[in-house]
Structure formats: structure tokens, C-alpha cells
TIVO-530479 format. One record per residue (C-alpha): residue number from 1; x, y, z. Coordinates in Angstrom, 1 decimal. Layout:
REM residues N
<kepa n="NUM" X="X" Y="Y" Z="Z"/>
...
***
This chain:
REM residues 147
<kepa n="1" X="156.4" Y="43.8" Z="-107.8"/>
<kepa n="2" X="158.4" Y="42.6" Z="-110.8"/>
<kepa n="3" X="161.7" Y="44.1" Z="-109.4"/>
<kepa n="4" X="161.9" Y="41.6" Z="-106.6"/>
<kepa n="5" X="161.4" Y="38.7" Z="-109.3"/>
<kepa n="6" X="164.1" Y="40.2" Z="-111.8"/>
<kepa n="7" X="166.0" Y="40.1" Z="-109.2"/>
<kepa n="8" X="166.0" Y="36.6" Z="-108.0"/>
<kepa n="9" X="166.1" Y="35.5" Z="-111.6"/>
<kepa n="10" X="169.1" Y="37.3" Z="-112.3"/>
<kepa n="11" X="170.8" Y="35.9" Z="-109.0"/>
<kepa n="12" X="169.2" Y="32.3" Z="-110.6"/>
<kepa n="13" X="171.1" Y="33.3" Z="-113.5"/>
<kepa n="14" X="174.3" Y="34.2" Z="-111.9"/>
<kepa n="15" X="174.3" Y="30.7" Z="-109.8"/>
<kepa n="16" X="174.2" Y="29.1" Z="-112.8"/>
<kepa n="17" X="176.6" Y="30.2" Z="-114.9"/>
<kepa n="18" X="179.0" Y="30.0" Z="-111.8"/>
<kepa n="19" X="177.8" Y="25.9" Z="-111.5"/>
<kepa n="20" X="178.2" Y="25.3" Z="-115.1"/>
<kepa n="21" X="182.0" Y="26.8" Z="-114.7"/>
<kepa n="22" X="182.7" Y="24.9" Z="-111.8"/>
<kepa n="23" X="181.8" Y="21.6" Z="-113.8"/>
<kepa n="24" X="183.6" Y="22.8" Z="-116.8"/>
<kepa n="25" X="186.1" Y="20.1" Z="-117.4"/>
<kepa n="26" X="190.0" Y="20.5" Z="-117.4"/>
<kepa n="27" X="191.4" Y="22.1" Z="-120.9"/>
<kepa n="28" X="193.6" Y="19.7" Z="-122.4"/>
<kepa n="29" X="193.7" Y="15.9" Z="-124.5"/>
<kepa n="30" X="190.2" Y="13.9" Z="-124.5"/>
<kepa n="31" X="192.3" Y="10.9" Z="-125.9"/>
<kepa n="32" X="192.5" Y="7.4" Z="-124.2"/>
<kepa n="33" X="195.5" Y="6.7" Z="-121.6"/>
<kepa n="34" X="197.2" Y="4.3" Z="-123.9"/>
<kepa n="35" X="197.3" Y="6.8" Z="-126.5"/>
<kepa n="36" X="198.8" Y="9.8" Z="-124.7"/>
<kepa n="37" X="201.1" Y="7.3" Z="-123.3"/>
<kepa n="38" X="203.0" Y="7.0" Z="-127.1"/>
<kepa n="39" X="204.0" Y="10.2" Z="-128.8"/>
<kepa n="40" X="203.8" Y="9.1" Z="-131.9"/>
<kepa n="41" X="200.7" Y="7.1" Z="-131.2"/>
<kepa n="42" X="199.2" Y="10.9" Z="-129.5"/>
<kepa n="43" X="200.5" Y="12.6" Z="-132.9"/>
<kepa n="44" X="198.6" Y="10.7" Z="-135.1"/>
<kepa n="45" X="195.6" Y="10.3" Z="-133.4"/>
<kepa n="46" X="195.6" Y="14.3" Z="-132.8"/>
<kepa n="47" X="196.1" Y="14.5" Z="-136.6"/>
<kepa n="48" X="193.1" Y="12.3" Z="-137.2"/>
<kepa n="49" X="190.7" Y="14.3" Z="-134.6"/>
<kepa n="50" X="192.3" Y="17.6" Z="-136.7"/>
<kepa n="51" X="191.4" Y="16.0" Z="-140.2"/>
<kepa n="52" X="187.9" Y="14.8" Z="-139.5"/>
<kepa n="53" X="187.3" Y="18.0" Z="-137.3"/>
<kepa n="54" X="188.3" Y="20.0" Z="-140.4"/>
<kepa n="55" X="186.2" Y="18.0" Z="-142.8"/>
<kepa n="56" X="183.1" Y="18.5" Z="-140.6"/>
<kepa n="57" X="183.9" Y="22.3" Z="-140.4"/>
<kepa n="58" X="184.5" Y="23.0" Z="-144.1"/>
<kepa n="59" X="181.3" Y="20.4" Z="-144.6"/>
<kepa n="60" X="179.6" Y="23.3" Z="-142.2"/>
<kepa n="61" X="180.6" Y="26.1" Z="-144.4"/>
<kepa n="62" X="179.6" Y="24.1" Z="-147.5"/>
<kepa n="63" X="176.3" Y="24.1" Z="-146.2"/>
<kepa n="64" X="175.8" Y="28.0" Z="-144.7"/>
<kepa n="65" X="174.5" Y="29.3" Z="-148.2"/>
<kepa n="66" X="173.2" Y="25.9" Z="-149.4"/>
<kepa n="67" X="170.1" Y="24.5" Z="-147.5"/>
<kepa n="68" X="171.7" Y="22.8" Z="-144.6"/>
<kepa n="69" X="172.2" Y="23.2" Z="-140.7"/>
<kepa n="70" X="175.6" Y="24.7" Z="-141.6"/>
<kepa n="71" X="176.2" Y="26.6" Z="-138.3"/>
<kepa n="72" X="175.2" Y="23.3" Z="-136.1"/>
<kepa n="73" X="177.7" Y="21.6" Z="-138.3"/>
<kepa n="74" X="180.5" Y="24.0" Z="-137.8"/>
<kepa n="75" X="180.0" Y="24.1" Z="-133.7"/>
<kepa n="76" X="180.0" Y="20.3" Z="-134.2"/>
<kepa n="77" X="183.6" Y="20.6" Z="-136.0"/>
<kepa n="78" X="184.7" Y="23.1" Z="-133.3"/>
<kepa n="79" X="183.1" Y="20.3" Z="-130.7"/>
<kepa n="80" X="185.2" Y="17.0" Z="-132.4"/>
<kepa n="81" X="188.6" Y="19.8" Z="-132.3"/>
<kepa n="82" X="187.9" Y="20.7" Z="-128.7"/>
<kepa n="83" X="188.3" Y="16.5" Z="-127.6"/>
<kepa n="84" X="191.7" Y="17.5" Z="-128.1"/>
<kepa n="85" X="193.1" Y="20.7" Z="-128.7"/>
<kepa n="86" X="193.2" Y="23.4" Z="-126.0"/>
<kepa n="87" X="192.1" Y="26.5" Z="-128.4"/>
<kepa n="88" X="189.4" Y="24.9" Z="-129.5"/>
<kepa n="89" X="188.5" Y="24.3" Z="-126.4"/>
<kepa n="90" X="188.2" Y="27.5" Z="-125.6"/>
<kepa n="91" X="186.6" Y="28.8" Z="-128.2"/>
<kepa n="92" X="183.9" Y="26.1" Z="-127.6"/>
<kepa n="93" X="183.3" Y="27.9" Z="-123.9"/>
<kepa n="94" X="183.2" Y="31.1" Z="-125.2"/>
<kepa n="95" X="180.6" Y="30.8" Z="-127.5"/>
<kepa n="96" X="178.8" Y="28.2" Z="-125.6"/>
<kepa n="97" X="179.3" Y="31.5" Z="-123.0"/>
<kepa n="98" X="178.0" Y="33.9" Z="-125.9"/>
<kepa n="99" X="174.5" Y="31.7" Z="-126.4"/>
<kepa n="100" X="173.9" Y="31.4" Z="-123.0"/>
<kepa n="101" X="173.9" Y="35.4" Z="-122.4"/>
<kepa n="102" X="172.1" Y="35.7" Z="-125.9"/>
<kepa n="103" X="169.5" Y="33.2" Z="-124.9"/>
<kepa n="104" X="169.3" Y="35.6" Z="-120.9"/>
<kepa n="105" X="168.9" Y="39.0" Z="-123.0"/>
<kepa n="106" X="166.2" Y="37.4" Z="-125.6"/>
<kepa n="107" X="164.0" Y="36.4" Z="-122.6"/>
<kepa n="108" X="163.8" Y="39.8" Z="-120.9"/>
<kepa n="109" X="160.5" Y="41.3" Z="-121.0"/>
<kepa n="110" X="161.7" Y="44.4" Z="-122.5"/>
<kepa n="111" X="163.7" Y="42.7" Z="-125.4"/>
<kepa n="112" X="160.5" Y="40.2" Z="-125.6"/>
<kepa n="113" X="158.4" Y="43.7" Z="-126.1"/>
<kepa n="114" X="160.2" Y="44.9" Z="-128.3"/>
<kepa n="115" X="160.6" Y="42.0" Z="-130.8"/>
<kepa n="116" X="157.2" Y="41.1" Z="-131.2"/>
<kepa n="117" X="156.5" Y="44.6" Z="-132.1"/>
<kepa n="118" X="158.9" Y="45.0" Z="-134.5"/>
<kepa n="119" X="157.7" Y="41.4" Z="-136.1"/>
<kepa n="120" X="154.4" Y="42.9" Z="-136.1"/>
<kepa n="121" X="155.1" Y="45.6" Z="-137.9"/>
<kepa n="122" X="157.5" Y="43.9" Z="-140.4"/>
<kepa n="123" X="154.2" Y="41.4" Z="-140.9"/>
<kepa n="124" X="152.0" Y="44.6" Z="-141.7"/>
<kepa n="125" X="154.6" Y="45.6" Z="-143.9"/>
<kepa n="126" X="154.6" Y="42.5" Z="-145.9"/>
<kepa n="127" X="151.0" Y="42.1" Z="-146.1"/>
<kepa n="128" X="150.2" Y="45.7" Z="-147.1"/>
<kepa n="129" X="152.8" Y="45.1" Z="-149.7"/>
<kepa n="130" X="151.5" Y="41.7" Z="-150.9"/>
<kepa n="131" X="147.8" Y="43.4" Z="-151.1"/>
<kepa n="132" X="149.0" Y="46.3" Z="-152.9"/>
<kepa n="133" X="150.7" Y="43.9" Z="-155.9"/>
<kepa n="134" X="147.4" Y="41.7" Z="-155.8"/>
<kepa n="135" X="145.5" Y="44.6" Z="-155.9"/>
<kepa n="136" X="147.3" Y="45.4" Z="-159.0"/>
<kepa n="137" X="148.4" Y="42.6" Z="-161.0"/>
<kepa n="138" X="146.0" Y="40.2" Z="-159.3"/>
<kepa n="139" X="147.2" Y="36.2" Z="-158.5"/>
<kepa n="140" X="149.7" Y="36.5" Z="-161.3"/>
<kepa n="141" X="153.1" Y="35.2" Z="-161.4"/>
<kepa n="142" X="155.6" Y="38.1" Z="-161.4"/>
<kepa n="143" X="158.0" Y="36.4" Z="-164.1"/>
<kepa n="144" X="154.5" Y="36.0" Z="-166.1"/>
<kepa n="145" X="153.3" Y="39.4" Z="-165.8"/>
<kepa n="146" X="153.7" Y="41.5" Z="-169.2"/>
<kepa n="147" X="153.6" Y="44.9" Z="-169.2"/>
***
């Protein structure tokens, strides 16, 4: 019974990710016309997408072991490159690629299963744990407990 329905979500699946690469747009400059039209002009304005890009990414990095959405503000550095450099670019589709199979594989049933289970048993483990020091020190502080 479930066979039939994995099935037709997976060719669901499939037709997307084909759709979504047929709409991918071309690889190259995001900037306006008149600004590709000038070297010098396209030069400076790709070192000005570079600098604030950078900025945004080492802002990103600041923030991964300080409290902060530092990974959301390093894709968004990788997103202000990719308006104009081609690596970037890429890099953008492959993770964006990455996610979307991540995202596929975290909604099987089987992964689902399996997850929850092993959340419920870390949960146990935590609990048991956090009885056990109650149990024994009571609703005491543990930089306040003297032994």
C-alpha cells in the first residue's frame, strides 16, 4: 500500500528538482546594462558586490560561536557574491541542491522513525540523569554545592 505512494512521491520529487533546474537562471553578472557596458564602471561595481559580500560573510562567521543566525548570514554573503560572480554562483546551487535532498531524506518515514526514537531516548537519558543529581544534591546549584 505504501509502495505505490513512495513511489509517486519520489517521481513528485524528481519533477521537481528537474522544474527548479529548468528555471535556474543563466550563471554569470546580475549587474545593470549600463554597468556591464563600462569596464571600469563593471570592475568597481564587482569590487563593491565582493567587499560587502565579504563583510556579510566574515559578519556570518563572527556570529557561528556567538549567539546569532551565523549560518543564514554566511548563505546570505554567498547569495550577495552569487549576483555576480559565477563560483559563487555555483556554490549557491549546490548547497541550495544539498538542503533540498537533506530536507527529502529527513521526511522519509524511516529516517522520521528513527529520529524520534533516538530523541526519545536522549530525553530519558537526560531526565534520569537530572533525577539522579536531584536525588542527590536536591535543587541546589552545582557551583554552590560544597562537598
Amino acid at each position: 500500500m505504501n509502495t505505490g505512494s513512495d513511489e509517486a512521491a519520489d517521481a513528485a520529487a524528481g519533477a521537481e528538482t528537474e522544474a527548479s533546474q529548468a528555471e535556474e537562471k543563466p550563471l554569470g553578472s546580475r549587474a545593470p546594462e549600463f554597468v556591464q557596458a563600462r569596464r571600469a564602471l563593471h570592475l568597481s561595481w564587482q569590487v563593491g558586490v565582493f567587499v560587502v559580500g565579504l563583510a556579510v560573510v566574515v559578519a556570518g562567521i563572527i556570529m557561528l560561536p556567538l549567539p546569532g543566525p551565523g549560518w543564514l548570514v554566511i548563505f546570505g554573503g554567498m547569495a550577495i557574491w552569487a549576483t555576480e560572480f559565477v563560483w559563487a554562483q555555483l556554490v549557491l546551487r549546490w548547497t541550495k541542491r544539498k538542503v533540498t535532498e537533506a530536507a527529502q531524506r529527513a521526511l522519509d518515514p524511516k529516517v522520521r522513525r528513527r529520529n524520534i526514537i533516538l530523541t526519545t531516548i536522549g530525553l530519558v537519558i537526560i531526565v534520569v540523569l537530572g533525577g539522579i543529581y536531584v536525588w542527590k544534591f536536591g535543587l541546589e546549584m552545582p557551583w554552590n554545592i560544597k562537598q
